[in-house]
Structures are given as structure tokens and as C-alpha cells.
N, C-alpha and C positions, 0 to 999 in steps of 0.2 A: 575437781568436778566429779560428783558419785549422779547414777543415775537407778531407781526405783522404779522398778515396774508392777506396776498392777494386775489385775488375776482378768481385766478387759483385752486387751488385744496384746497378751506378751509376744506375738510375730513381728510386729510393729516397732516395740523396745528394742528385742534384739535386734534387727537390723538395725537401727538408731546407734544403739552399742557398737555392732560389728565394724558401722561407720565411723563413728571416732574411735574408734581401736580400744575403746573400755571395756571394763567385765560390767554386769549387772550386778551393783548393789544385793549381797546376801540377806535374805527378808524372807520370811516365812508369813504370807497374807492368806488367812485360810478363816476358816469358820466353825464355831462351838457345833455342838449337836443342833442345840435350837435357832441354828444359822446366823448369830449374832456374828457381827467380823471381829479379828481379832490380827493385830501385826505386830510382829516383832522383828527387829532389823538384827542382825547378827555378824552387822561389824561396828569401828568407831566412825560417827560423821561429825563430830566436834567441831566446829569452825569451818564446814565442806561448804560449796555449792554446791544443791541438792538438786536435780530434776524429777519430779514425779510422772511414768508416764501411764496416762488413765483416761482412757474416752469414757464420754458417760451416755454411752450408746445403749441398747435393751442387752438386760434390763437394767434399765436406770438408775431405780433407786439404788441398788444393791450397788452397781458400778460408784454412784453418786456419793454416797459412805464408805466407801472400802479407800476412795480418793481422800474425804475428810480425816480419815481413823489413819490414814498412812500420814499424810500432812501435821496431826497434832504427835504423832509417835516421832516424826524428825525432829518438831519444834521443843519437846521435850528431852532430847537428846543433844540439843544444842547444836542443829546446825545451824551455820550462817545466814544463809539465804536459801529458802523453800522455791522452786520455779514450778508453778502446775501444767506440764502440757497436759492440755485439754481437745485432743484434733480437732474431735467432734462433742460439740458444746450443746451435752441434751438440755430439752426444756427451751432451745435458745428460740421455736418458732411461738412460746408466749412471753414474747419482749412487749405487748402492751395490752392496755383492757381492755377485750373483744367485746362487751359488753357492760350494763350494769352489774355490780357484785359478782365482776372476775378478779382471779387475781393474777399479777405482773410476776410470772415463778421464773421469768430468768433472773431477773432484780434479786429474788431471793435466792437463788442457787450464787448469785455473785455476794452473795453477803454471808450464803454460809461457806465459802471459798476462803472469804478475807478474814473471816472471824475466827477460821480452824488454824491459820497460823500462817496463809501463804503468803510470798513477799511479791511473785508475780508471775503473769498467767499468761500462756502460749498459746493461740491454738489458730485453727484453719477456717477459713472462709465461717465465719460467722453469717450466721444466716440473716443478722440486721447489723453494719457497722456499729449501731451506736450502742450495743450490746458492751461494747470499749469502755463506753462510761457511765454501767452498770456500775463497777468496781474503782475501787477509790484506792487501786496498787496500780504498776505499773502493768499494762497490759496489750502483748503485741499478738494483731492478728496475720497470720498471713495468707496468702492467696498459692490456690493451684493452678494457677491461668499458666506462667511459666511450664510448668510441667504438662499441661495440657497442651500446650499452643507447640511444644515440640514435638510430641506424640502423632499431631493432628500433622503436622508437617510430613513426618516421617513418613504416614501411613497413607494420608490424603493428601500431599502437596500437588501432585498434577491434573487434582481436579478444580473444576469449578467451583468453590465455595463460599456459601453464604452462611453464616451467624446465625442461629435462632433463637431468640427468649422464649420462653414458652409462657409466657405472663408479665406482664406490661410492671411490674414489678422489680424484676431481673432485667430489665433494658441496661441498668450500669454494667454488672458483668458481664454482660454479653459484649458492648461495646469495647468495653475492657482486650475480651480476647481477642475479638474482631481487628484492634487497633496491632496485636500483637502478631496477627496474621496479615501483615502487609495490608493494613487497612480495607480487610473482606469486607462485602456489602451485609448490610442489619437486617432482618425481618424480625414482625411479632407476632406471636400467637396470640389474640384476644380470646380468653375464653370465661364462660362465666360459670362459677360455684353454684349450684342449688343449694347446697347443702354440705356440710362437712365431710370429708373423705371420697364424695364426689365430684367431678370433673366436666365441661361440656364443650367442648370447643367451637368456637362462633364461626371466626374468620380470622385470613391470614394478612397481615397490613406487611405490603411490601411485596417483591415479584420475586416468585423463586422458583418460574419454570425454568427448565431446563439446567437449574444448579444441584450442588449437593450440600445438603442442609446439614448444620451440624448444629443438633441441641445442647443449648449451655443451662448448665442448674446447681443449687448448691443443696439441693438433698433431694432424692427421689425415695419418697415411701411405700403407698400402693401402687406408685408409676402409672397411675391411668391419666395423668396427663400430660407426662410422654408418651405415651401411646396412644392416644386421644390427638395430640399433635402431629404425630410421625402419620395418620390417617388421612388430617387433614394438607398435611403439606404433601406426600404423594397425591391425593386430589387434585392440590393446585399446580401440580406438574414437576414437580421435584424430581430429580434424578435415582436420589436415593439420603438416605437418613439418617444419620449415625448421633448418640447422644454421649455427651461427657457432664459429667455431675461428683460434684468434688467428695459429697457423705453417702454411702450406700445403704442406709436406713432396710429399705426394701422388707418390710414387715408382710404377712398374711400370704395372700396369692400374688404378692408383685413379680416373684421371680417368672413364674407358670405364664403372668398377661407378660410379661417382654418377652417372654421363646415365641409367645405365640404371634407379637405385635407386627410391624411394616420396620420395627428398627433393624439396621443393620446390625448394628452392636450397641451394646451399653457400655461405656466403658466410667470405673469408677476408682476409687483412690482405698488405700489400703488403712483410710483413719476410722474406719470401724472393723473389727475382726468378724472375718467371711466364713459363713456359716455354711456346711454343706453340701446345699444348695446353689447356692452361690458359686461355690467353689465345681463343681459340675457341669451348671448352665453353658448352653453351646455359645449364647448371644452377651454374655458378662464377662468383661475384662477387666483384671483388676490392675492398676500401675501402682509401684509405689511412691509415698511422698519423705519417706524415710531418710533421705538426701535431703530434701528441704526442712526436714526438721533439724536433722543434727547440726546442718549448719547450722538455723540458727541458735541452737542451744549452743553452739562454742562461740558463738559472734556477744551471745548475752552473759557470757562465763568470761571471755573476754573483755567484758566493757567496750565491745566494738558497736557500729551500725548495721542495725537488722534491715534498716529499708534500702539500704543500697543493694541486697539482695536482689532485689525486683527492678533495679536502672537497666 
């Protein structure tokens, strides 16, 4: 088992490494003058299982190809079996056609995956399950509810809490956690979209005076609808508000609107590398999923069961 990191979140790898006691794969991923990418591995992987690990968080594209150009540089090299972790799966929120003469670019991001040479693909809370059967390899997703659901224990066990979706969308994961937290009570945020990167929030379905709300999400980007949410649920009598969200995206001024929001804290997972900002913010906690990935990369290097992770 050789494991490949990418030039996207190598904090991410190495602890994955550190975890299964591996070195990282010797690989030199870097870029010509005119920014073309360019990798070359600098040991032998003949017959390995190979893990690639590469979010294709911003910026994208670049992330996007550095993940393909490393995957056809293994398949070339004759490793055995190619695994893409993928944490955070960009492109994954256009899984279908928002309109006429759109196009379906997670479909295409899963074609140009299976086409560069990978044999099968890892990654975390996919933002539409059925994004699975984009890809026509072997493809597991896995969830942070685990790692969230003990965090929330740890930090919040002797309050009141109730579950919140923040969009009638997310009602399965939220339930999900809600089940995992001694079956906490649900609420939804109803809110409606004007418009793209806009948010409004309507009303809250479900009673959440007097508890402590905790918002569940699998990507926060401008976060104006957590914090559109965290406004309206202290409104409706909440205690207080704290939000867990598995991708921390957090593009333009989202860091700036959560310092300033009603949330307690944000707290988010280490499958995009933390920029900054981020890394600064008084109200952004970042946990790692580092431990859930290595397992399962040794459970899928083993030909073990990846879902009994999550029993």
C-alpha cells in the first residue's frame, strides 16, 4: 500500500500517513513556467495499491488535473490498483440539469476520473448519494456523522438538543445524526432561494424553544444560510446555535458573515485545506476526518468491509 499526495491539502495526507504509520510516496507534483502540471513519482509502484490523496476543492480545475496527471503517471507505471480519495468531491453540487442547456459536470468530472485510469474512488459525504452511480468503478462514500455525533457529545452532551436541517433537502442527514445522538428531536429550516448565492429564510417547522440547535450540512460556502438560519432559530427561542458541516468551502466573505453571525461556532472537517482565514477565525473549528479515512483505505487495501465502519 503506497499512498500519493497531491499539492491540494498535503496536511490531510500526512496525517492519513502518520496514521497508518506510512511514509508518503516520493512524487515531485509541481508546475512548468506556463503553469501546465507536471508529476513524476520517484520510487517503484509496480504491482502496489496506490492511494491518491486530492480534494478538488478551489481552485478546482487546477486541483481537478493535478488528481488526473498523478492517476495516468501511476497507471503508466504499472501500479495495480489506482484508489482516488476524493474528500471533497468539487463540481459534486451540479449532479443534474438545473435548466435547459445545462450541463451534468459531476457526470463529467466521474468520467474523466474513470477514464485517467482510476480503479476506485473514496470520498466523504457526497453532496447527492447518487453521485455513486456517476462512476461505473467501485465507489465508496463515507459519512462524518460518526465523528461529528461524538464531538457534539463531548462538547454538548448535557444540553438540550435538537437536529437542524437547514433545508428540506438535508432532512436525511440530519436525521441520520439526530438518530446517532440518542434519537435528538428534528427541526427544518424552510427557506426559499431568490436567486443563486442568495438565501432567505421563511420559517422554522418543528419547536425549538428553549433547546440547543445544532445545524447539520454537507458544505457551507457563503454560509448566509447558516446564518440566515442561526437568526431565525434564536428568533424562534433557541438557547443557542452551534453548526457542524462536513466541506468547509467558505468562499468570498463567508468567514467575515460567521464571526459576525448568532452561531456559536462553526465547526468543520479537515477535507479541504484551511486557508488563513480560516485558520485564525475565533467562531471556526476545524476536526479531523484523518482517522476515518485511513481506516478505510486499510479496510479497502485489505479487501475488508468499509461499511461496517459506520455499525
Amino acid at each position: 500500500m503506497k499512498i500519493l499526495a497531491g499539492n491540494s491539502n498535503p496536511e490531510l495526507a500526512s496525517a492519513v500517513a502518520a496514521y497508518l504509520e506510512l511514509p508518503l510516496t516520493k512524487a515531485a507534483v509541481r508546475r512548468f513556467a506556463d503553469e501546465e502540471v507536471f508529476v513524476e513519482i520517484h520510487e517503484n509502484v509496480r504491482g502496489e495499491d496506490v492511494f491518491v490523496i486530492q480534494p478538488t476543492s478551489a481552485p478546482s480545475n487546477d486541483n481537478l488535473m493535478e488528481l488526473l496527471i498523478c492517476i495516468d503517471a501511476l497507471k503508466r507505471a504499472s501500479a495495480k490498483r489506482i484508489t482516488a480519495v476524493v474528500p471533497y468531491f468539487g463540481y459534486a453540487r451540479q449532479d443534474r440539469k438545473m435548466g435547459p442547456r445545462t450541463p451534468i459536470s459531476a457526470k463529467l468530472v466521474a468520467n474523466l476520473i474513470t477514464v485517467a485510469g482510476a480503479d476506485r474512488v473514496l470520498s466523504v459525504d457526497l453532496h447527492a448519494g447518487q453521485i455513486q452511480g456517476f462512476f461505473d468503478i467501485p465507489t465508496d462514500n463515507l459519512y462524518a456523522a460518526p465523528v461529528m455525533s461524538a464531538d457534539i457529545e463531548a462538547r454538548y452532551g448535557g444540553k438540550p438538543l435538537t437536529v437542524v436541517s437547514p433545508d428540506v433537502g438535508g432532512v436525511v442527514r440530519a436525521r441520520a445524526l439526530a438518530k446517532r445522538l440518542g434519537n435528538a428531536p428534528l427541526a427544518i429550516v424552510d427557506k426559499r432561494r431568490e436567486k443563486a448565492g442568495e438565501s432567505e429564510v421563511m420559517n422554522i417547522i418543528g419547536d425549538v424553544r428553549g433547546r440547543f440547535c445544532v445545524l447539520v450540512d454537507d458544505i457551507v460556502d457563503s454560509a448566509g444560510t447558516l446564518c440566515n438560519a442561526a437568526v431565525a432559530l434564536t428568533a424562534a427561542g433557541a438557547i443557542g446555535v452551534t453548526a457542524y458541516v462536513s466541506h468547509g468551502v467558505l468562499s468570498g466573505g463567508a468567514v467575515a458573515r460567521v464571526e459576525a453571525s448568532e452561531l456559536t461556532e462553526l465547526v468543520i472537517t479537515d477535507s479541504i485545506g484551511a486557508v488563513e482565514a480560516v485558520r485564525t477565525a475565533k467562531k471556526i473549528r476545524t476536526m479531523t476526518i484523518a482517522p476515518l479515512l485511513a481506516e478505510a483505505m486499510r479496510r479497502i487495501s485489505d479487501e475488508a468491509s468499509v461499511s461496517s465502519l459506520f455499525d
